[in-house]
Steps between C-alpha positions, in 0.01 A plus 500: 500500500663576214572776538678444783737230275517822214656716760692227671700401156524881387686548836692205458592591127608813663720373742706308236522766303658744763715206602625468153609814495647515810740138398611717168558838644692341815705309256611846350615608787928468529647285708159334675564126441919557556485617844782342795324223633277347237691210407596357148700164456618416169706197390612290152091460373332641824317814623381559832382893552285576808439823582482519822587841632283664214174282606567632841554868373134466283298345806629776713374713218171372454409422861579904604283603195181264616540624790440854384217431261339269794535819742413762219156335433363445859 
């Protein structure tokens, strides 16, 4: 039993930590964030950024790579 909660939090501490680095390295990269299409609405003493096209671009991303860790370990 608890063992089964010791592995379950060391994958989970894991998991945030690859996610981490994923959010800082993708934030490196130039121009992700600033592409056409993500939209950004600024006025006297208000901000409104959403990036839309990027979250697009990223879920595209991530769903192909799933996709071939999901078929590389059947």
């Amino acid at each position: 039993m608890l063992d089964d909660v010791g592995r379950m939090l060391m994958l989970l501490g894991g998991s945030l930590f690859v996610i981490g680095l994923l959010i800082v390295l993708l934030g490196k990269l130039p121009g992700l964030g600033r592409l056409p299409g993500d939209i950004l609405i600024q006025r006297d003493n208000f901000t409104f950024y959403m990036p839309l096209a990027t979250m697009i671009l990223v879920s595209l991303l991530l769903t192909i790579l799933v996709n071939l860790l999901a078929r590389l370990l059947r």
